[in-house]
Structure formats: C-alpha cells, structure tokens
C-alpha positions in Angstrom: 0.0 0.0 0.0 1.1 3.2 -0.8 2.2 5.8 2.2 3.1 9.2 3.3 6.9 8.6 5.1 7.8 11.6 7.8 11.5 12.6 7.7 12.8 14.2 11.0 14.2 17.5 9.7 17.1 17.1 12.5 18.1 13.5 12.1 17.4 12.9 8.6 15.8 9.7 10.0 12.1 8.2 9.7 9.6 9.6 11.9 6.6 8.0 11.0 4.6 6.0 8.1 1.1 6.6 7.1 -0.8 4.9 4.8 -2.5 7.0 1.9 -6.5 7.1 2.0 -7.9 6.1 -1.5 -10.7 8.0 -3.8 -13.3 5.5 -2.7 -12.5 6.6 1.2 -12.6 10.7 0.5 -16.0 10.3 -1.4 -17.5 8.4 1.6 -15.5 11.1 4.4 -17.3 14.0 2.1 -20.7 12.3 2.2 -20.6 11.5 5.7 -19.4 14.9 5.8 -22.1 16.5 4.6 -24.9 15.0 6.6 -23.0 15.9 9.8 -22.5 19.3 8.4 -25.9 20.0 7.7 -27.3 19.6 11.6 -24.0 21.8 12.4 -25.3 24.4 10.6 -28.4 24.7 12.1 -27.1 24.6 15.9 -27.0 27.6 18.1 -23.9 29.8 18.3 -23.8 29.6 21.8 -23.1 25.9 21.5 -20.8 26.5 18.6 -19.1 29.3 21.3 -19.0 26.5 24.0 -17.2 23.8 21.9 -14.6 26.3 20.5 -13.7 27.2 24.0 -13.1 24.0 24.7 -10.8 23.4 21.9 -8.6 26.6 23.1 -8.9 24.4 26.6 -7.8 21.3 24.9 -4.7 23.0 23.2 -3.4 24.6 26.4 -3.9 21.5 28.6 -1.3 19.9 26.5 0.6 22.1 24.7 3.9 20.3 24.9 2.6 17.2 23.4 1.1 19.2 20.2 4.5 21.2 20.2 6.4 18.1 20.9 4.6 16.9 17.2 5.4 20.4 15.5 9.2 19.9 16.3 9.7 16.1 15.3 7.8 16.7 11.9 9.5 20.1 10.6 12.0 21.0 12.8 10.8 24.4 14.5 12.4 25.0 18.0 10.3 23.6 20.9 9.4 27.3 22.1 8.5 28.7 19.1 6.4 25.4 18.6 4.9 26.5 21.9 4.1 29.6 21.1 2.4 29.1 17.9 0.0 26.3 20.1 -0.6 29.4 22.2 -1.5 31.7 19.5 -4.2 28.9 18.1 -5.9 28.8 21.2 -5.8 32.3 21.2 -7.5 32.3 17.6 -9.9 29.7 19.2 -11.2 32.4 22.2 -10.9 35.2 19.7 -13.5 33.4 17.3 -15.4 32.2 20.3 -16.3 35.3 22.0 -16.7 37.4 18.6 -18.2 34.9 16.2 -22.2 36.1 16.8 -21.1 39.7 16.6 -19.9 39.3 13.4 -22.5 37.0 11.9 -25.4 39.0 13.1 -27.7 40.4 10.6 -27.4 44.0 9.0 -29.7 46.2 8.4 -29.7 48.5 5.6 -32.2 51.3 5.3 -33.9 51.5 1.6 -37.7 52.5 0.5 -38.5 48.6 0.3 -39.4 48.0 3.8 -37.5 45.7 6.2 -34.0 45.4 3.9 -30.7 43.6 5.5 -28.2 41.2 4.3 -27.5 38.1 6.7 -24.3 36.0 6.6 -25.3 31.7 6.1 -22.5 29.4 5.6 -21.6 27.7 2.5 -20.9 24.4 3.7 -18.0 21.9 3.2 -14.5 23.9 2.9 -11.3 22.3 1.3 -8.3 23.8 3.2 -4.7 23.2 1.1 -1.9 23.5 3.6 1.9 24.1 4.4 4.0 22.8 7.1 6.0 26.0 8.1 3.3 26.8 10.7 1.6 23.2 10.7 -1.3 23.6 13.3 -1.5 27.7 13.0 -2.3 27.5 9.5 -5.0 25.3 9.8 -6.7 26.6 12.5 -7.0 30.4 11.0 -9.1 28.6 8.4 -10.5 26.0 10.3 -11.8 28.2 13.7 -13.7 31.0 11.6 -15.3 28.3 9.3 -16.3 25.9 12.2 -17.8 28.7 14.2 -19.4 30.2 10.7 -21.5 26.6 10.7 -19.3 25.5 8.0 -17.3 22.3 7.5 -13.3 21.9 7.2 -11.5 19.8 4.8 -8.1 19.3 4.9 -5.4 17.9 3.1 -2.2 19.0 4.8 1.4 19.0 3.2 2.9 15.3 3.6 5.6 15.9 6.9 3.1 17.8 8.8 0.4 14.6 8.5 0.9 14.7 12.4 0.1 18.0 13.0 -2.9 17.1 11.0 -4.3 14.0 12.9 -3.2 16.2 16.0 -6.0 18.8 14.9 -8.3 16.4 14.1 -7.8 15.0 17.5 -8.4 18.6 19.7 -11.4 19.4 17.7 -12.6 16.0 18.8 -11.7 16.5 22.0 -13.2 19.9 22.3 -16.8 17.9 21.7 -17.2 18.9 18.2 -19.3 16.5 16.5 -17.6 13.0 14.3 -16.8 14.4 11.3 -17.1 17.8 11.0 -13.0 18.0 10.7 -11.5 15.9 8.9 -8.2 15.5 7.6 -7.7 13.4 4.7 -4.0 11.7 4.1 -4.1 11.6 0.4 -1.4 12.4 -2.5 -1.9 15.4 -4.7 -3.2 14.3 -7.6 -6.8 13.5 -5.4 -6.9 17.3 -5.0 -8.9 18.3 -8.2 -11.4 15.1 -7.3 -12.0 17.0 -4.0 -12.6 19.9 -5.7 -14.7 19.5 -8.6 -16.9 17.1 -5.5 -20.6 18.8 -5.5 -21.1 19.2 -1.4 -17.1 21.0 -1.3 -18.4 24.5 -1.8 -14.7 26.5 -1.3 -11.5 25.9 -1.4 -8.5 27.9 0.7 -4.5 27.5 -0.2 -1.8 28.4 1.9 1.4 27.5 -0.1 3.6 28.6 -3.3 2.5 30.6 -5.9 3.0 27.2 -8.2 0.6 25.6 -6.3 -1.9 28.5 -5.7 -2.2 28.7 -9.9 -2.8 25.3 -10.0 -5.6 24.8 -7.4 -7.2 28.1 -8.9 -7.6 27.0 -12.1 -9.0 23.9 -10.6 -11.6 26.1 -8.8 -12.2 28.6 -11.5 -13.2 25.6 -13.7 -15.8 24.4 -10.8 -17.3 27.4 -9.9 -15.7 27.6 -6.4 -15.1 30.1 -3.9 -12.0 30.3 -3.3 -9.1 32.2 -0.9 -5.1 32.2 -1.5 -2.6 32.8 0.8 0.6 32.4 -1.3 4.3 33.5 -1.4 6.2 37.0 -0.5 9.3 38.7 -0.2 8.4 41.8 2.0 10.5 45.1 2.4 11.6 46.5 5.4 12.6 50.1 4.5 15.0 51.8 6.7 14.5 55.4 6.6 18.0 58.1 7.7 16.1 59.0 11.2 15.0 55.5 12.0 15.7 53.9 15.7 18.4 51.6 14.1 18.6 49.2 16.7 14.9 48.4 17.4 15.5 48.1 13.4 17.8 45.5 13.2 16.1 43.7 16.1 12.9 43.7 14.6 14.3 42.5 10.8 16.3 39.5 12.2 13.5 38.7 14.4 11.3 38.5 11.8 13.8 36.7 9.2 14.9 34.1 11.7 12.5 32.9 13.1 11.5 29.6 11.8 14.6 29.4 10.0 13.4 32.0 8.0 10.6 29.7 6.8 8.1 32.3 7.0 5.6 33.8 4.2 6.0 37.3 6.3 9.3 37.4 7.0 11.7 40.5 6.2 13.3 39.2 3.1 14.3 42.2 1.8 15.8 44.9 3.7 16.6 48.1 2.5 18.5 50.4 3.7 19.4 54.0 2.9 23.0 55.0 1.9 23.3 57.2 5.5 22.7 54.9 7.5 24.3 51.7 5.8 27.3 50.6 7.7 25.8 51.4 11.1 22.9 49.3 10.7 24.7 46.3 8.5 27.1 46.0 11.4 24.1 45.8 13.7 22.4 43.4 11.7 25.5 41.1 11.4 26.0 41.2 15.1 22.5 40.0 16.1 22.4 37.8 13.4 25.2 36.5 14.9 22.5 34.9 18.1 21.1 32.1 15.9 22.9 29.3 15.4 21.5 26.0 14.5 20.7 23.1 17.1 18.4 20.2 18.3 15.3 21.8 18.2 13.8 19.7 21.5 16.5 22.3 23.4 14.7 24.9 24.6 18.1 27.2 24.6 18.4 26.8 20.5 17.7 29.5 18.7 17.5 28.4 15.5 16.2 24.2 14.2 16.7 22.9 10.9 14.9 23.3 7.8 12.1 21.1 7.0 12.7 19.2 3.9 16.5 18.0 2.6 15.2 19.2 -1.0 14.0 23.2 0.4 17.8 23.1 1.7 18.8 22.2 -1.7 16.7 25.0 -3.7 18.1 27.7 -0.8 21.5 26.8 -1.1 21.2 26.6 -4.8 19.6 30.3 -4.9 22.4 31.2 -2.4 25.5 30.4 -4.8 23.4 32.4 -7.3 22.6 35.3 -5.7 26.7 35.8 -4.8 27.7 34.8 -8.4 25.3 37.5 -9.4 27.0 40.0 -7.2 26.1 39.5 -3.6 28.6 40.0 -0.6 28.2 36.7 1.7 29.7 38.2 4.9 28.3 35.0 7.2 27.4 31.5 6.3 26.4 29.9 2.9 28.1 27.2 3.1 26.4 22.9 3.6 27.7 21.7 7.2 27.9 18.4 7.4 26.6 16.1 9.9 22.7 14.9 10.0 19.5 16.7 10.0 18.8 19.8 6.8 20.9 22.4 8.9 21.7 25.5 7.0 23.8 28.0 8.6 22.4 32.1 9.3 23.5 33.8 6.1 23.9 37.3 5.4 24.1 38.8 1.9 25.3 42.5 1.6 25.2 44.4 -1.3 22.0 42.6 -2.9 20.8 44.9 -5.9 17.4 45.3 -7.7 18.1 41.4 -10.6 19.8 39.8 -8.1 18.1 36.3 -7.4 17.6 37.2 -3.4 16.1 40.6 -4.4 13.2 39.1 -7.0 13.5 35.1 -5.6 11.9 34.5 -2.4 14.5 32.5 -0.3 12.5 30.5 1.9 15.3 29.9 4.8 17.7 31.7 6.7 19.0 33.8 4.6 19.6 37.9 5.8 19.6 40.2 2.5 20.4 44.1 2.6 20.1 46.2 -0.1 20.9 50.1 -0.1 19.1 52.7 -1.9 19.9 56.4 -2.7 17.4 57.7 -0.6 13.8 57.6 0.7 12.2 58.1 -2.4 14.8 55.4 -4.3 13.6 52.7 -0.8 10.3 53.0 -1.6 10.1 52.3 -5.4 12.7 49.3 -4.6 10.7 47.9 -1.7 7.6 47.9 -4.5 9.6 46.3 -7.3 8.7 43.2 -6.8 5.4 40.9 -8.3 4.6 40.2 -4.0 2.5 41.9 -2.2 2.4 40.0 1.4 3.7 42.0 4.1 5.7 45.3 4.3 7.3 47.5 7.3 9.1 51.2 7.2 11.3 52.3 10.1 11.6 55.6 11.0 11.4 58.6 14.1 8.6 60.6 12.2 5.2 58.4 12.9 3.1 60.6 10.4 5.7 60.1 7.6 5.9 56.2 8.3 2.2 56.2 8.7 1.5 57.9 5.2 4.2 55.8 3.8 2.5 52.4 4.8 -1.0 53.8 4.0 -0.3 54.9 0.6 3.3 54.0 -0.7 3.7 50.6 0.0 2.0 47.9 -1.7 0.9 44.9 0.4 -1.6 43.6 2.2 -0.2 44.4 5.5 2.0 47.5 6.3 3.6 48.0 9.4 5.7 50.9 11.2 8.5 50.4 13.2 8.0 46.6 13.8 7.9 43.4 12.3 4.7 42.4 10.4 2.8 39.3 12.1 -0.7 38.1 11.7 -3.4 38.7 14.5 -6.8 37.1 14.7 -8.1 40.4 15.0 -6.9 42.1 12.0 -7.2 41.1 8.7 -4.7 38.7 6.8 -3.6 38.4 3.0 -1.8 39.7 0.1 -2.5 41.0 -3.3 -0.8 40.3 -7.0 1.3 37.1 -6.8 0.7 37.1 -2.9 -2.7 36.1 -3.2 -6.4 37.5 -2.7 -9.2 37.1 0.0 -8.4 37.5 3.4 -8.0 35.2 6.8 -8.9 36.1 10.8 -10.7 39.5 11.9 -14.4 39.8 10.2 -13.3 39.3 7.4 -11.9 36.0 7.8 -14.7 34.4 9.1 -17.3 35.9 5.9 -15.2 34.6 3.3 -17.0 31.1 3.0 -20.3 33.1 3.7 -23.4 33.7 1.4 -23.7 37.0 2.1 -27.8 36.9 1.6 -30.0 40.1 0.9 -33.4 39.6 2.4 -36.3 42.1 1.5 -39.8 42.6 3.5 -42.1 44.6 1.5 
C-alpha cells in the first residue's frame, strides 16, 4: 500500500509511516461529511461558542505534546512550537467570543421596507496547507469556518500529517461532532477530485504561488469560492532617522524565526545609503544569536529546515545570488553532519536582478540592499510581483504612517516593527501574494453567502 513517510528534519531519519487514503474513502468522508454538516449548521452559536472554547482548553492543557509533534515533523524550535499552540488557542477564544457579533444580521435602510443582508454558511470547505506553521495555519481557516456553521477539509502538506491528525484529535476533544473536521492523508493528484466534489463548496490554499495557480484553475473551472494565501518577499525600509537598533532587532526577528521559513518574514531589507554601515554592522552582530541546534532544546535559537530538498533550492539560490554580485559576509556554506541544517546567512550588497532581491528565499537567509534615498527605498521595496507583508522604520510616525498607508503595496503595512498576523486584523496579500483575506471579520465571511433579504 502506498504511504506518506515523515523525515525528522534534525536527524534525517524516519519519523513515521502513514498509509494513503484512496478515492473510494474521500467520497465516503465528504458524504458522511455532509450530513453531519448540515445539523452543524443549524445549531445555536452559543453551543458553537462552548465547543470552541473547549478546543482553546484542549490546546493549552497539552501544549507540549502538540508542540512536541510540531518539532519532530518540521523541525521548528520547541518554544516557538509553543508559542504558535498558544497563539491557536488564542485564535480559538478570539473566534469564540466574537463569532455572533460578526455573523449578526445588517440592516440597511432602503424605500422597500424591512431590507438587511444576513451572513449563512456555504458548507463543506477544502483547506490546502503548508508545514512551516503546521497547526496555525489550519486553525486560521478552520476556527472562523467551524464557528461560521461550515465544514473543514483538509489535506495538509505530507511531513506535517501529524500536526494534521493532531488537529483532528483537539477538535474532537473539544466535543465537536464526528466528522465535521477531517483531515484526509491523500497524495496530490486526489486534490482536483475533491474539488470538482458537489457538497465542497470553497477551497483555501496556503502555499507557493505554483501551487496557488494550479488549485485556482481547478476552482475557476468548478465554480468555487476560493481564498489564497501564497508567497512573499516583503521590504523593510530603513529610513536616515529610523531607531536603528529596534531596526535590526525587529528585521532579524522576523527573518529568523522559523529558520526563515516564514511567508512574512523580512526578506528584503533596504536600507538608505546614511545609515548603511551602522545598521549592516548591527544586523551582522545579532544575526550572529542564531545558530542552529536540536530543536527539542529549549536554549536553541534556530532548528533545521524542514525538507533535505528546500535546503537544496536555498543553497542553490544562495551560490546564485553571490555569483550575481552579492557580498556573503556569514554563512552559505552545507555543514555536514545529519539533519537539513543550514547555517544564518547574510548577503550585503543585494541589488534590484539579483536572485535574493526578485526570488523568495525560503530559509535563513539575511539580504540588505541600499538605496539612494527615501524616495529610491520606496520604489525598490515595490519592485517586486509580492505583495504579502511590508514595514518602514523611521522617528517621524506621520511620515511612516503615510508611507504604509499609501506608498507601499501589500496587504499588510507596518511601522516600526515586524509584520505578524493577528486574529483580529485582517490577513492576506495581493498580486502574486494572493487575494481574500484570513482572521478579523473578514476572515470568518469569506465562505459566507452573504444573503439580501427584503420585506415589503
């Protein structure tokens, strides 16, 4: 029988087996699916609220196991495992205690009489994840939908099948009903099966911009709703009067953590010309904190990367980027010894062409660029087909507020820190970064009819 096979990131060795679930056993978990989906939808929020309380209950009451599952599959550091458990059962209470609010009816005054639109769910949602954020990911689409009256779907990426079954598991847990969650351990090519499938009313992708064409056109063809989360490589402008420590805190921060396996992370910085040599010796020296180790040790700063082949690509658009012209000041070379360890890199003089300046480099991997000036930052940090994340640093809080307001182009803009999603603001990018959004109100209407009702 065919199987998914789990490769610890920081042994190289096999975690687990699972076998693979065949066409047959999707098309009976969707009808089954269905039917329990159905009486969901019709239950009272309040119960909906309990349930999801629960599951936030369920998480915290063993976090350690869930992160202990996070760290084994794809390598993340134990705390940062920990934290992102935290964060979901944050998502969980958010979702819980705000879910009605947002759902209630709206009026809307007209010369027709009683006029409003309501919010009804759509029904069974296919979920396409990654593995950088295994449980996180899944739970920003999963929480909203659940508490909607929807159903979640989910086909996860291969080494984070754990994580899967794991949130499977709390939901159960949590007293949500047999089969409103499932997570199906299938390859691929089932994907356009699911689907084209008549009760799977949307479809959500977290994941490369490859694979956010592909399932796309898949949905386009089927009529389905659908919401992409896909790749980025945001700027972090750093303006003459900027703080430029809190600057180079907050963009290695944000680069390294993960391993730099981050959608959001700062991937490219840009500096102005006054300022360069302060902050890139800044940036080297804290840079300098993460080195790799076993990710189970709560000291380590840094794990490995997930997959032996991401390793590959990184290291591969690494030699590029410094035969095109980059200055490797740190790292960039394989180590040996087991586990898909790559070492904290930093790449100087990365110009506008250069691989790590249009490539997103999906690792560890630090890359400064200078500009003239403001003006020349600015029409850098939006040369680029993302449109994910952005931040500006700089002293004057009007200026950096009108920048990320109007000058930079992304779906989140940020002064004077990192950008990181919150369930209570919005979440998603535009061009090649994607469209719809995750979390806030927003999140939670996106598998929604939005219904107008009129009472003459």
């Amino acid at each position: 029988m065919a199987e998914i096979t789990v490769i610890n990131p920081a042994t190289g060795k096999i975690h687990a087996s699972y076998p693979l679930m065949h066409q047959d056993d999707v098309a009976n978990i969707i009808e089954e699916m269905e039917k329990v989906r159905k009486s969901w939808a019709k239950t009272a929020i309040s119960h909906r609220r309990e349930m999801m309380l629960n599951a936030a209950a369920v998480i915290r009451n063993d976090i350690e196991h869930y992160a202990k599952i996070i760290t084994e599959e794809m390598g993340k550091p134990i705390n940062q495992a920990i934290s992102e458990l935290e964060k979901c059962a944050v998502l969980c209470e958010y979702y819980a205690n705000h879910a009605e609010e947002f759902l209630k009816p709206e009026p809307i005054p007209t010369e027709k009489g009683k006029t409003y639109r309501a919010f009804q769910p759509l029904g069974i949602i296919f979920a396409i994840m990654p593995w950088n954020f295994p449980i996180w990911q899944v739970m920003r689409f999963a929480v909203p939908n659940l508490m909607a009256g929807n159903a979640g779907l989910l086909k996860h990426a291969p080494n984070s099948t754990g994580a899967a079954l794991a949130i499977e598991e709390i939901f159960l847990k949590a007293g949500f009903p047999k089969g409103l969650f499932r997570n199906l351990i299938i390859d691929v090519n089932l994907s356009p099966f699911i689907i084209n499938h008549p009760h799977v009313q949307g479809v959500t992708l977290t994941g490369s911009n490859r694979a956010g064409m592909a399932v796309a056109s898949e949905a386009g063809k089927a009529l389905k709703k659908v919401v992409m989360e896909l790749g980025g490589s945001d700027p972090y402008v750093i303006l003459e009067d900027a703080d430029l420590e809190l600057a180079a805190e907050q963009c290695i921060t944000s680069r390294l953590n993960n391993a730099g396996q981050v959608c959001i992370a700062a991937k490219r910085i840009i500096v102005v010309e006054k300022v360069k040599d302060a902050f890139e010796n800044l940036i080297i020296k804290k840079a300098e904190r993460y080195v790799p180790g076993n990710p189970l040790d709560k000291t380590t700063t840094m794990g490995p990367m997930a997959r032996e082949d991401l390793r590959k690509q990184l290291h591969d658009q690494v030699q590029r980027a410094i035969a095109k012209g980059a200055k490797c000041v740190m790292g960039g070379a394989l180590p040996d010894g087991p586990g898909y360890y790559y070492p904290t890199t930093v790449l100087l003089d990365v110009k506008p062409g250069n691989p790590a300046f249009c490539e997103e480099f999906f690792g560890p991997v630090v890359s400064v660029t200078v500009a003239e000036d403001e003006e020349d930052a600015i029409e850098m940090a939006n040369d680029t087909i993302f449109g994910l994340g952005a931040a500006v640093f700089t002293r004057n809080l009007a200026k950096g507020e009108e920048i990320a307001l109007n000058r930079l182009n992304a779906g989140t803009c940020v002064v004077n820190s990192y950008v990181a999603s919150d369930p209570r603001l919005p979440f998603g990018g535009i061009k090649q970064s994607g469209f719809g959004r995750e979390l806030s109100v927003e999140g939670i209407r996106e598998f929604m009819n939005v219904k107008t009702v009129v009472v003459r």
